[in-house]
ZAFIFI-307069 format. One line per 10 residues: number of its first residue (from 1); their letters; for each residue x, y, z of N, C-alpha, C. Coordinates in steps of 0.001 Angstrom, whole numbers, plus 500000, padded with zeros to 6 digits. Atoms other than C-alpha are relative to their C-alpha. Layout:
! residues N
NUM	a	X:Y:Z:X:Y:Z:X:Y:Z; ... .
//
This chain:
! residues 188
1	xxxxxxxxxx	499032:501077:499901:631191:860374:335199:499571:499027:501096; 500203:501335:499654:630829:856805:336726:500941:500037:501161; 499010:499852:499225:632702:856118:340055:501261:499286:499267; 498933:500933:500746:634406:853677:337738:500819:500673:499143; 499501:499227:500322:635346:856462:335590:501270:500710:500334; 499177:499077:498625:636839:858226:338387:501190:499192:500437; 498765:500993:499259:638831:855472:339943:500825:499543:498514; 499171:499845:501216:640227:854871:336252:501151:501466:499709; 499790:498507:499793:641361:858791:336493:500980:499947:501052; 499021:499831:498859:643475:858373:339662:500801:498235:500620 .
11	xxxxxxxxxx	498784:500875:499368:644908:854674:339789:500872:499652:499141; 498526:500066:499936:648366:854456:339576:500565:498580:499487; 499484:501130:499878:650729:851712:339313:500173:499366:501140; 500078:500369:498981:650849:851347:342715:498649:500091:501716; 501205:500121:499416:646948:851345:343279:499489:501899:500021; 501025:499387:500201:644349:854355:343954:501244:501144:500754; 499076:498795:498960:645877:858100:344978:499430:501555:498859; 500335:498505:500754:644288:861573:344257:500236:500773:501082; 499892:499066:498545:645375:864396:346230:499817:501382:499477; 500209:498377:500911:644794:867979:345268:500700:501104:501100 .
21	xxxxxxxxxx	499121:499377:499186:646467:870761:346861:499404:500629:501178; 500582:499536:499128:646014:872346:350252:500702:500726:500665; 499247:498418:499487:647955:875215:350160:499201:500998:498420; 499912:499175:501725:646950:878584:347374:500863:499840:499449; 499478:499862:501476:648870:877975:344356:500794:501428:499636; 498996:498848:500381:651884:880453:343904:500666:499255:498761; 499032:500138:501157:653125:879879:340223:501219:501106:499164; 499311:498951:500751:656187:880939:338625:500590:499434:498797; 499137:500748:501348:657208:880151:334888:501639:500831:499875; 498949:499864:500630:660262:880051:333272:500163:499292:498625 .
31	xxxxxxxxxx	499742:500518:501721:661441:879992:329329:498419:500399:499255; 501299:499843:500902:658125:881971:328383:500554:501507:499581; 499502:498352:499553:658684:886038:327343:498408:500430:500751; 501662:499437:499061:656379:888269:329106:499201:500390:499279; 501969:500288:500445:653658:888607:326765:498910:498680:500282; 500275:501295:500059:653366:884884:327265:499253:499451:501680; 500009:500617:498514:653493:884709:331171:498649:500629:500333; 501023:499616:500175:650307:886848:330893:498810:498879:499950; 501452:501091:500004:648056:883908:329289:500691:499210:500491; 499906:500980:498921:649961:881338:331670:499579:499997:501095 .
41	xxxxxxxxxx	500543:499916:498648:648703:882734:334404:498764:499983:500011; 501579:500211:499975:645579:883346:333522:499375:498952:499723; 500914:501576:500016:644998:880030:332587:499713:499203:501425; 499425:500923:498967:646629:878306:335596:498491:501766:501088; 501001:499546:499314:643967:881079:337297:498441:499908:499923; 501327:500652:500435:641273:880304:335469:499270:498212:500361; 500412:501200:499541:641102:876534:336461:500175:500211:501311; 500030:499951:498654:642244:877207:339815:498009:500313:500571; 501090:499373:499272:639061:879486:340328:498590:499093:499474; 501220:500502:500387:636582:877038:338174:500408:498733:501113 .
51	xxxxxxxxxx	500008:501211:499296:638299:874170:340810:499262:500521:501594; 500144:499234:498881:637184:876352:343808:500953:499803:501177; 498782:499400:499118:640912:876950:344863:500547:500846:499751; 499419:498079:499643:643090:880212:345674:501178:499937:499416; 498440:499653:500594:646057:881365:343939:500450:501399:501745; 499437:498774:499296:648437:883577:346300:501147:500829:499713; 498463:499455:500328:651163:886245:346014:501423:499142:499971; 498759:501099:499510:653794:883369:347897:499380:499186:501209; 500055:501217:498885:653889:880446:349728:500912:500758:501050; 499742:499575:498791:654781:881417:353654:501689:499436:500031 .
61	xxxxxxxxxx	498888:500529:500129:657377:878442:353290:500739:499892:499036; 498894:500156:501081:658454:878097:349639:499818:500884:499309; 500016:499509:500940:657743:881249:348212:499234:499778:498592; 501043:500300:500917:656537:879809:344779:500106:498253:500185; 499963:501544:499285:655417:876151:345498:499625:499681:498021; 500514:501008:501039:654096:875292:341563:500948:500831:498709; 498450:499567:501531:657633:875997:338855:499641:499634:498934; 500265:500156:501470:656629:875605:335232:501133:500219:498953; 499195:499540:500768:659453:875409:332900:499812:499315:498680; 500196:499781:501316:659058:875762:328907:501159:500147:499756 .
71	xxxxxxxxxx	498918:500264:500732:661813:874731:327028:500060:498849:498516; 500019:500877:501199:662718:873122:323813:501074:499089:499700; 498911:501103:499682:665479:870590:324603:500252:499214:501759; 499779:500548:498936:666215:868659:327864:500561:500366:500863; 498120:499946:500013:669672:869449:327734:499799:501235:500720; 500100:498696:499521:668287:873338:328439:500419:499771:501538; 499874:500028:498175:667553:872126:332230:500843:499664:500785; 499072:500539:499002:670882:871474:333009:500803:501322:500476; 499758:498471:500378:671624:875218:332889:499413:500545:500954; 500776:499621:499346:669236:875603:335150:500985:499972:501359 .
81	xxxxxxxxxx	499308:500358:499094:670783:876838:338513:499487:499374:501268; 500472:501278:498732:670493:874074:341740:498785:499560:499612; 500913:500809:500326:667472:872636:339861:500202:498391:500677; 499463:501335:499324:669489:869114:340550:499105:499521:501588; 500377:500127:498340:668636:869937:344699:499268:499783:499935; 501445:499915:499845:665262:870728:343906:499392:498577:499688; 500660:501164:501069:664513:867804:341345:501195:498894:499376; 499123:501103:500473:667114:865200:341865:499897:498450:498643; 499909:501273:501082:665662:862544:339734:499367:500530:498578; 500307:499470:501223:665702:864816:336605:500143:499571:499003 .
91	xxxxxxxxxx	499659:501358:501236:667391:862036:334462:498178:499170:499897; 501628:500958:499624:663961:859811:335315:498862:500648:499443; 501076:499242:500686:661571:862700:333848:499859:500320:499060; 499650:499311:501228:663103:863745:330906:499796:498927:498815; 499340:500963:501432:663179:861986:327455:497855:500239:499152; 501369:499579:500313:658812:862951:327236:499546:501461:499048; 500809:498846:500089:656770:866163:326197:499850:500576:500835; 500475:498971:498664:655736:866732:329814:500605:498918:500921; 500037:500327:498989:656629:865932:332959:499418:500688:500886; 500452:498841:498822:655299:866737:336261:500795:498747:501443 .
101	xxxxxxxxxx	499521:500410:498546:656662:866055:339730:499540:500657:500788; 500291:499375:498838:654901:866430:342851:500530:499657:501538; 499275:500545:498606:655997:866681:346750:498520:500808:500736; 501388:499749:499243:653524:866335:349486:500082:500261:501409; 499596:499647:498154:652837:867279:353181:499680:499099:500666; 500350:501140:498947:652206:865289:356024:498831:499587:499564; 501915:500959:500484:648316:865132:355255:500012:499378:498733; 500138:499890:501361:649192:864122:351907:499789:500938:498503; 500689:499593:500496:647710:866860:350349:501457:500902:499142; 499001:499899:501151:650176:868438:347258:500574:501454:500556 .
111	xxxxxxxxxx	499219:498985:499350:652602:870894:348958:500628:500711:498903; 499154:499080:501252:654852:872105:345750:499895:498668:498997; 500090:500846:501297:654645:870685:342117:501317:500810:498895; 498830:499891:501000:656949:870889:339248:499775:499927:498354; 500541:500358:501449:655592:870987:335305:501634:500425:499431; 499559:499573:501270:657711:870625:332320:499504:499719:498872; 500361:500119:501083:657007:871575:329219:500760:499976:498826; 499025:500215:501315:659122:870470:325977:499108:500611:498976; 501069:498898:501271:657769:872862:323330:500320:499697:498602; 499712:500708:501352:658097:870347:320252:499065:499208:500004 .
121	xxxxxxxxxx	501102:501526:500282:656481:867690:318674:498677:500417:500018; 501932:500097:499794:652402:867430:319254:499756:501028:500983; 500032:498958:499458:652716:870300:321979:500116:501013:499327; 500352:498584:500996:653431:873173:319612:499293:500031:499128; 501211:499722:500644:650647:872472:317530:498702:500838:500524; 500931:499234:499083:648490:873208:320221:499659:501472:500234; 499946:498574:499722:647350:876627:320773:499864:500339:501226; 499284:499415:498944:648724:878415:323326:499404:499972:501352; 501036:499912:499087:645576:878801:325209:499217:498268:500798; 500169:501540:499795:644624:874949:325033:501096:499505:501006 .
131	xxxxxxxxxx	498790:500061:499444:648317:874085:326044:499911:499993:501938; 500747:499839:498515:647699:875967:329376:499218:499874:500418; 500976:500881:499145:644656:874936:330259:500284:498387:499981; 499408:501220:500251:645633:871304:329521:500712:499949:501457; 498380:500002:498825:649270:871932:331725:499078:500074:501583; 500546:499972:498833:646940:873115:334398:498951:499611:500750; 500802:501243:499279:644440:871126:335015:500589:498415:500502; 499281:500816:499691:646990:868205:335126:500639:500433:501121; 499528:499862:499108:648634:869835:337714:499568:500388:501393; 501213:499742:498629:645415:870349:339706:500046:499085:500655 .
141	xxxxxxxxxx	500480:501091:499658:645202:866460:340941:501180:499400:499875; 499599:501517:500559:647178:863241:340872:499646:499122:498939; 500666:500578:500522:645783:862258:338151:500624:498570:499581; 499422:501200:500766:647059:858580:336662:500187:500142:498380; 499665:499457:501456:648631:859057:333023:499229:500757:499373; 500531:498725:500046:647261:861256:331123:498391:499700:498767; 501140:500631:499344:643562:861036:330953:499936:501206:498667; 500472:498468:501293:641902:864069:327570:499117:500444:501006; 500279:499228:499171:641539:867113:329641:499371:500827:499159; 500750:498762:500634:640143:869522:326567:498975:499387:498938 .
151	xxxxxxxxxx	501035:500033:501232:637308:869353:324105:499451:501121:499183; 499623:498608:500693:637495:872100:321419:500563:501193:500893; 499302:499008:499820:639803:873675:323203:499465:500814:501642; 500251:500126:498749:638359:873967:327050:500127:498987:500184; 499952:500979:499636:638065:872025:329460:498425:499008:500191; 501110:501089:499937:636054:868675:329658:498605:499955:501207; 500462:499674:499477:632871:869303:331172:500016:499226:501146; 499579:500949:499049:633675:865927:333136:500964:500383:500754; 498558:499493:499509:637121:867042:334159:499344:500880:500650; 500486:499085:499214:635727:870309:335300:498985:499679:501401 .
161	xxxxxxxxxx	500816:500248:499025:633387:868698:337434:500828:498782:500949; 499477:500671:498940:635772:866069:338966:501039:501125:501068; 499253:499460:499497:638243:868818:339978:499085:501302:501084; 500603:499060:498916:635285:871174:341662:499811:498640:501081; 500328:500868:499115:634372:867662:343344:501041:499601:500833; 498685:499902:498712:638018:867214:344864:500342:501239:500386; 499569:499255:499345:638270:870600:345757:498661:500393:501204; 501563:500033:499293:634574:870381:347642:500817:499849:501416; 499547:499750:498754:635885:871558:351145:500060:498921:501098; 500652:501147:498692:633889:868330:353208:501224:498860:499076 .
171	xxxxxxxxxx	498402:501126:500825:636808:866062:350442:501274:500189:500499; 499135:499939:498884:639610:865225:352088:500916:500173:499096; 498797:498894:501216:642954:866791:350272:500994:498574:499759; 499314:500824:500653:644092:863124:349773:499445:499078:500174; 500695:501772:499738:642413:859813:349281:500686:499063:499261; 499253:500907:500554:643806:856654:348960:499689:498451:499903; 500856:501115:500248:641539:854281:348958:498733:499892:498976; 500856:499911:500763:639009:853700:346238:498905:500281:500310; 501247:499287:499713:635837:854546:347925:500610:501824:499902; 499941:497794:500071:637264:858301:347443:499376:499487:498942 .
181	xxxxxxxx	501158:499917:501323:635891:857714:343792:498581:500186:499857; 501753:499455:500017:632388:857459:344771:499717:501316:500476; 500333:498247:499445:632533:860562:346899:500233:500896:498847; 499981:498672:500863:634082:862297:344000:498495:499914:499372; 501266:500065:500782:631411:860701:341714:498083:500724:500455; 500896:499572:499316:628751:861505:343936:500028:501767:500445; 499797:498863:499920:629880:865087:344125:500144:500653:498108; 499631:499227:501074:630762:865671:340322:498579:499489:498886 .
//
C-alpha cells in the first residue's frame, strides 16, 4: 500500500486520525450462545496476535474494555441494562448493520471500544468466520468508513500489514497528522 492508500484508510470527516489500542484487549460478547463465543474469540485473537497485540484476562480499570453485542433488532439494546450510561448516544448509532464506538485515553491511544452487530441483511450471509474477522479487524484501528477488510474470506494481505505497521512498538498509539501514513507505509 501507497502512503496515499493509507491516509485514504484513516481520514475522517474531520481530517487524519488512527489510533490503535494501548491497553491488551479484554473482550466480552453478548447475544451469541456458547458454541459461538468460542469462534468470536478466536477470531478477535487471531488478529490481535497477527497485529502484534495482547489479549488479557481484564482490564485493571474496566474489567472488559472491548463489548461486542449481536443482535437482530435495535430495539433489543434497549433491554440492555445501564447500556444508556455506557453509550449515551445510542439513538446516533443505530439504524446501520454495524456500529462501533470508541473512547480514548489521554495519549489518545483506544482505551475501551464498543461493536455492534445487527445480524440481518448482508451480515448473515457472511460466514461466521469471515464476519469475525471482518468485526475485528475494524475494531483494531480508527479506521475511516469502512475500507474491504477480507479477500476469500481472510484478511487482506494489505490490511494485515497496515495493522502489524500500527502496532510496530517505535508507532506512536495515535497519529494525527498525515505524515503518520508514511510511517505506516514505510513500515507495512
Amino acid at each position: 500500500m501507497t502512503s496515499d492508500d493509507i491516509l485514504a484508510l484513516f481520514t475522517h470527516s474531520d481530517g487524519y486520525r488512527c489510533a490503535r489500542w494501548g491497553r491488551p484487549i479484554v473482550p466480552v460478547v453478548f447475544g451469541v450462545e456458547d458454541e459461538t463465543l468460542a469462534l468470536v474469540k478466536g477470531g478477535i485473537e487471531a488478529v490481535v496476535a497477527g497485529a502484534g497485540h495482547r489479549m488479557a484476562e481484564q482490564d485493571p480499570e474496566l474489567g472488559a474494555n472491548l463489548m461486542i453485542f449481536f443482535f437482530a433488532e435495535w430495539a433489543e439494546l434497549r433491554t440492555v441494562p445501564d447500556l444508556e450510561r455506557m453509550v449515551p448516544d445510542l439513538d446516533a448509532l443505530s439504524g446501520g448493520e454495524t456500529a462501533r464506538l470508541f473512547r480514548f485515553d489521554a495519549a489518545g491511544a483506544i482505551r475501551m471500544a464498543a461493536l455492534f452487530v445487527r445480524m440481518g441483511g448482508p451480515l448473515a450471509a457472511l460466514p461466521p468466520e469471515a464476519l469475525v474477522l471482518e468485526q475485528a479487524a475494524r475494531m483494531m484501528l480508527t479506521w475511516a468508513g469502512e475500507p474491504p477488510m477480507l479477500e476469500d474470506g481472510a484478511l487482506r494481505p494489505e490490511i494485515a500489514a497496515v495493522l502489524r505497521a500500527a502496532y510496530d512498538p517505535v508507532m506512536p498509539a495515535r497519529g494525527d497528522d498525515p505524515s503518520h501514513a508514511l510511517r505506516l507505509a514505510a513500515r507495512a
